[in-house]
C-alpha positions as CSV (number, residue, x, y, z in Angstrom):
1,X,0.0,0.0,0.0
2,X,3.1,2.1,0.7
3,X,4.5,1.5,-3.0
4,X,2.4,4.6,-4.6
5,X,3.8,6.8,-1.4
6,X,6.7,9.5,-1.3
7,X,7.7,9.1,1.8
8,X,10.3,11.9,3.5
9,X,11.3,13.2,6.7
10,X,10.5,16.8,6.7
11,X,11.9,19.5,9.6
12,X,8.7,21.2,10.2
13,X,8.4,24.3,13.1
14,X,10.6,22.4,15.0
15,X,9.7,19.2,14.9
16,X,11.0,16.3,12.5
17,X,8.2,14.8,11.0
18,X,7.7,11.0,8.8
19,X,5.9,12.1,6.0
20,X,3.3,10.5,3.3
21,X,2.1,12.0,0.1
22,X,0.7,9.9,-2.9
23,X,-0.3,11.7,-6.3
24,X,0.5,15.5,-5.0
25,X,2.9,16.0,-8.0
26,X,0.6,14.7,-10.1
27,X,-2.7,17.3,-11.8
28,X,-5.8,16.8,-10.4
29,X,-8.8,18.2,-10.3
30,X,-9.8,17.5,-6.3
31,X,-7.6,19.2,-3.3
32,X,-5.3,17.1,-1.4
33,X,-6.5,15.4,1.5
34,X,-4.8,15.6,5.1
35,X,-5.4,12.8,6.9
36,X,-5.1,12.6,10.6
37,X,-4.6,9.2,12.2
38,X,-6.1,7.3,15.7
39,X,-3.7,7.2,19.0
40,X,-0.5,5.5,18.4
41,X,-1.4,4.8,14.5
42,X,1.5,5.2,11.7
43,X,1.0,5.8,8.4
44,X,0.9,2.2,6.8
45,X,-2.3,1.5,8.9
46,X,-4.5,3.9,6.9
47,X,-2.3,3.8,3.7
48,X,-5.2,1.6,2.0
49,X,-7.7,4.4,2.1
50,X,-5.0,6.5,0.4
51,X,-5.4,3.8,-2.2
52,X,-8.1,3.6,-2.8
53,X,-9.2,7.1,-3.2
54,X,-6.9,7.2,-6.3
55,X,-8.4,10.1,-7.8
56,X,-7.2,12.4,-5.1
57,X,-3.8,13.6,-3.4
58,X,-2.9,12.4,0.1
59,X,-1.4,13.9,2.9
60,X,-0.5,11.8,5.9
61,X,2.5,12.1,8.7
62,X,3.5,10.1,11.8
63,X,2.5,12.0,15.2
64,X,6.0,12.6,17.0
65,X,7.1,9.3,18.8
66,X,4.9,7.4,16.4
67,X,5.9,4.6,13.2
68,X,9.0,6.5,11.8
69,X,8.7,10.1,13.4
70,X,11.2,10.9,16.4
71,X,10.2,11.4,20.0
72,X,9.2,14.6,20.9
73,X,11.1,17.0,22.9
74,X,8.0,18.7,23.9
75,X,4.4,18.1,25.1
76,X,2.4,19.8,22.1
77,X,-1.3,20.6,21.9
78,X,-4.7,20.5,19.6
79,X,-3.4,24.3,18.7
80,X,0.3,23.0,18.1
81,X,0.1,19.7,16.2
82,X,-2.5,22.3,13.9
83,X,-0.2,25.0,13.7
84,X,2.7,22.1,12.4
85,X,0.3,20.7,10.1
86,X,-0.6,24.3,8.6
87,X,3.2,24.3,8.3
88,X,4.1,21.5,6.4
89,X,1.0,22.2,4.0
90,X,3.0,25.7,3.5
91,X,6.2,23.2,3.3
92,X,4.2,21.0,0.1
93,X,3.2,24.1,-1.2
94,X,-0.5,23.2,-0.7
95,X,-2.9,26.0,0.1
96,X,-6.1,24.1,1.0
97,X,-7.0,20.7,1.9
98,X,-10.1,19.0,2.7
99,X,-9.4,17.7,6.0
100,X,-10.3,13.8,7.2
101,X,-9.3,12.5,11.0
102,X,-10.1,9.0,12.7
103,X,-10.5,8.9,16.2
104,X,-8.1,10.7,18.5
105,X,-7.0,12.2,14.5
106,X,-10.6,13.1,14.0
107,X,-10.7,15.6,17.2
108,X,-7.2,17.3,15.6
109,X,-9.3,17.5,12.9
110,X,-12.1,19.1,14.2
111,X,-9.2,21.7,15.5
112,X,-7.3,22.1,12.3
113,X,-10.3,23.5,10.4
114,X,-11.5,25.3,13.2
115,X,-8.2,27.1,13.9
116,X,-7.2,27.1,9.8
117,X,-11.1,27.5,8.4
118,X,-9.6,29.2,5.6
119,X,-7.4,26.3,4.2
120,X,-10.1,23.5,4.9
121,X,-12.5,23.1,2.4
122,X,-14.7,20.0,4.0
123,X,-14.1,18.2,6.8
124,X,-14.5,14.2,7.2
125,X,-15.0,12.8,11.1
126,X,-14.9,9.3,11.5
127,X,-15.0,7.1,14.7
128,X,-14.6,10.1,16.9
129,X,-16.2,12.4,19.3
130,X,-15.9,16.4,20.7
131,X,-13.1,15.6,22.9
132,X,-13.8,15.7,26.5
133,X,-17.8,15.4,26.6
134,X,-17.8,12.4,24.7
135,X,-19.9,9.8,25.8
136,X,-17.5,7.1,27.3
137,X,-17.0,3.5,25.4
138,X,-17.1,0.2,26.9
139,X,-15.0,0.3,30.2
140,X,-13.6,-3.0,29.2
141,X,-12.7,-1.8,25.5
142,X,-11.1,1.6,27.1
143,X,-8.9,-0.2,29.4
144,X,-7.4,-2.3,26.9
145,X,-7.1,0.6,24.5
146,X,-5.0,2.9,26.9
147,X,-2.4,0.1,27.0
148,X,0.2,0.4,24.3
149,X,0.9,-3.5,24.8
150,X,-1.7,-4.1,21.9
151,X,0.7,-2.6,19.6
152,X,4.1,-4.8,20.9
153,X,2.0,-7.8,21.7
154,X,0.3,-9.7,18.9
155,X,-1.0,-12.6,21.2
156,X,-2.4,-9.4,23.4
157,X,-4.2,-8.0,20.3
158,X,-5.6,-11.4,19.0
159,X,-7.0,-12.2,22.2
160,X,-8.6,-9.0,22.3
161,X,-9.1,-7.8,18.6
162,X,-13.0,-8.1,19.7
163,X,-13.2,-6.2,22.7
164,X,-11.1,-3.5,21.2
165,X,-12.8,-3.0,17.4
166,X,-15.8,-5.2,16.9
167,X,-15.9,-8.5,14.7
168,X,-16.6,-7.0,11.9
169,X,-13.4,-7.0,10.7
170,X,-12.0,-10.9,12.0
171,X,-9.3,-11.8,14.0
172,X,-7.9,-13.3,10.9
173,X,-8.4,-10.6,8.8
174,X,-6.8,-8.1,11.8
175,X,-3.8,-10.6,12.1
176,X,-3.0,-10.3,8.6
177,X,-4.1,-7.3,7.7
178,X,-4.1,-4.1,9.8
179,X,-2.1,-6.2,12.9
180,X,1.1,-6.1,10.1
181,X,0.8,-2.6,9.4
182,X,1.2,-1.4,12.6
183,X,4.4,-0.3,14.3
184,X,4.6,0.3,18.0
185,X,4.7,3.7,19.4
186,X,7.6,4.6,21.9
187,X,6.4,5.3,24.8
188,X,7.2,8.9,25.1
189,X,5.1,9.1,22.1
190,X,2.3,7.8,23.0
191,X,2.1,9.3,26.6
192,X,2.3,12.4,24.9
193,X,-0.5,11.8,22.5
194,X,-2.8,10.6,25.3
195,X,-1.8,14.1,27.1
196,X,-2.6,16.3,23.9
197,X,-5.9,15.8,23.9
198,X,-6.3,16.2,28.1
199,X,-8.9,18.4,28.9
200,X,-9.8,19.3,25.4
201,X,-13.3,19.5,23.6
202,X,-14.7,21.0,20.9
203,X,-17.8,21.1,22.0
204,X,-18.6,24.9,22.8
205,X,-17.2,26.1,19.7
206,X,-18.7,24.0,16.8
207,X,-21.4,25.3,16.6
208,X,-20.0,28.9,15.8
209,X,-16.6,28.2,14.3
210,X,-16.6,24.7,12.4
211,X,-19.1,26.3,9.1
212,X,-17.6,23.5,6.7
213,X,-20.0,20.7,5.3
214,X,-18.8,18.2,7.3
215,X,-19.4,14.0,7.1
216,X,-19.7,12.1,9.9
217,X,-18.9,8.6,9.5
218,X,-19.8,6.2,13.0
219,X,-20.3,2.2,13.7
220,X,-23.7,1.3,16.1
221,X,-21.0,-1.2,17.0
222,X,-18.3,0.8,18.3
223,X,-17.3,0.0,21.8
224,X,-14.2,2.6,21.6
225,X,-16.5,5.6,20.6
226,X,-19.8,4.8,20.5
227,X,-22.8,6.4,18.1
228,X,-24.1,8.5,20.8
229,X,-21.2,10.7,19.9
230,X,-21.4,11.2,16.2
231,X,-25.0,12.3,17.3
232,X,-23.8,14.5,19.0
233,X,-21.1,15.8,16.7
234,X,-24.5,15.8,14.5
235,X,-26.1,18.1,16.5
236,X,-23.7,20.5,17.2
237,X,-21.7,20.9,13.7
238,X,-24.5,23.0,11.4
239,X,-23.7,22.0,7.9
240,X,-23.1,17.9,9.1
241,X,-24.7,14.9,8.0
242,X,-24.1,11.6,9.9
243,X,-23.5,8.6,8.0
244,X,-23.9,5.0,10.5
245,X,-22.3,1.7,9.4
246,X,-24.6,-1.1,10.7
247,X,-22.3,-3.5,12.3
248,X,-19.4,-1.3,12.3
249,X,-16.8,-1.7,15.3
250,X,-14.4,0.9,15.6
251,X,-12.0,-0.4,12.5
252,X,-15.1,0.3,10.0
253,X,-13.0,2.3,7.8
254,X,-11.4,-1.5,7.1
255,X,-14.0,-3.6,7.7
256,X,-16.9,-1.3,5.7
257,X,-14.4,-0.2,3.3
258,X,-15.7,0.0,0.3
259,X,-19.1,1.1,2.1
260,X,-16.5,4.0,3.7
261,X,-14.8,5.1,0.5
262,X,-18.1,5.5,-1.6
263,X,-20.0,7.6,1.3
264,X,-16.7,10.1,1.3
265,X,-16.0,9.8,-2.1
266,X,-20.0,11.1,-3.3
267,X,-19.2,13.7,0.0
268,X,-16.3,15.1,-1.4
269,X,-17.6,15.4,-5.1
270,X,-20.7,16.8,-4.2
271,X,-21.1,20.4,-6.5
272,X,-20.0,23.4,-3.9
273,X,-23.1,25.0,-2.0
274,X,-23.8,28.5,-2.3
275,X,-21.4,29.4,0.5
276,X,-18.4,27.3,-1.2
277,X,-19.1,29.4,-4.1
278,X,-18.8,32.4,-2.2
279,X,-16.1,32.0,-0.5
280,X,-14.4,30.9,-3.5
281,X,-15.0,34.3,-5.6
């Protein structure tokens, strides 16, 4: 999945970054899209969507202390990681994106095209929540997912591939599949991933500052982040539409693939609306 990929290390306001672009020297008639990826999550676990939207560029880059990228020196913050993101777009000498986030990457991208509205053109949430005020998962799914060990342990992740993302997917399918993409965060990394989001939500200010059309894309089956919260999301985000994958754990970007891609794919195509089109002028 990584074959299409440039893949560089980039010094980006201070940090040094891994980083993923497929087709952005190539014309096209669709913006780049910048992907933000789930806690502890490199690059190579979401490279298939990358491939699969093949009509579009892709921008995707390892958190610091996660896959390839170094540890970080520093804590850093919603506004931080942002502001680094708006930098190496600046960097790739790409002015506007439409913005997609998973997850913990789905709340960062909430915060990118809040704090850089003018650079994000839509915004696609999936298996995520407003931060803070989310309603809680399965007590027995969260504890499992703060524990790196399901990334260094793959008898720890078989055992509980369920518990953690639904069996929608397979154990088989999770072994082979997404279990060999993944490379372990250091622990610095992920400690400091976990603390980013501390005390964040987006709640108060989506109503007022996130204006994009916005996709919402949930499982009923999620016991990480369950649907209650892309209701919510729903709610509180004006131009949003919420999109449920029956049976969907919280891997149904894998397991509903093809479901996932067309549902984003006729989001981002759809013709601008008036205030696109204004904005644009």
């Amino acid at each position: 999945m990584m074959n299409d990929a440039v893949v560089t290390m980039e010094d980006v306001a201070g940090r040094t970054l891994r980083v993923a672009t497929w087709r952005l020297d190539q014309p096209s008639e669709h913006l780049p899209v910048l992907f933000f990826n789930g806690i502890g999550a490199n690059i190579e676990a979401v490279a298939p969507l990358a491939d699969s939207l093949s009509e579009r560029p892709f921008i995707m880059f390892d958190m610091p202390g996660v896959g390839e990228s170094p540890d970080p020196v520093l804590p850093y913050n919603p506004f931080t990681i942002s502001w680094t993101a708006a930098q190496l777009l600046d960097k790739l000498g790409v002015d506007e994106v439409d913005v997609m986030g998973i997850s913990w990457g789905g709340g960062i991208a909430q915060h990118f095209a809040m704090q850089h509205a003018g650079r994000s053109r839509r915004v696609i949430l999936i298996a995520t929540s407003a931060g803070m005020l989310m309603m809680p998962g399965s007590p027995k799914a969260l504890t499992k997912m703060a524990n790196p060990r399901r990334y260094v342990d793959a008898d720890y992740m078989i055992k509980n591939f369920e518990t953690l993302y639904g069996d929608g997917l397979g154990k088989s399918k999770g072994k082979g599949g997404h279990m060999s993409r993944l490379k372990p965060p250091s622990p610095r990394g992920y400690m400091y991933q976990l603390l980013c989001m501390l005390g964040w939500t987006s709640a108060p200010a989506l109503p007022f500052l996130l204006k994009q059309e916005t996709l919402i894309l949930m499982g009923d089956d999620d016991a990480i982040v369950p649907l209650a919260n892309g209701k919510f999301l729903n709610m509180l985000i004006p131009n949003s539409e919420l999109v449920v994958m029956e049976g969907g754990g919280h891997l149904f970007l894998l397991s509903h693939e093809e479901e996932c891609v067309s549902s984003i794919r006729d989001f981002l195509d759809c013709p601008p609306t008036e205030e696109e089109e204004s904005q644009a002028a």
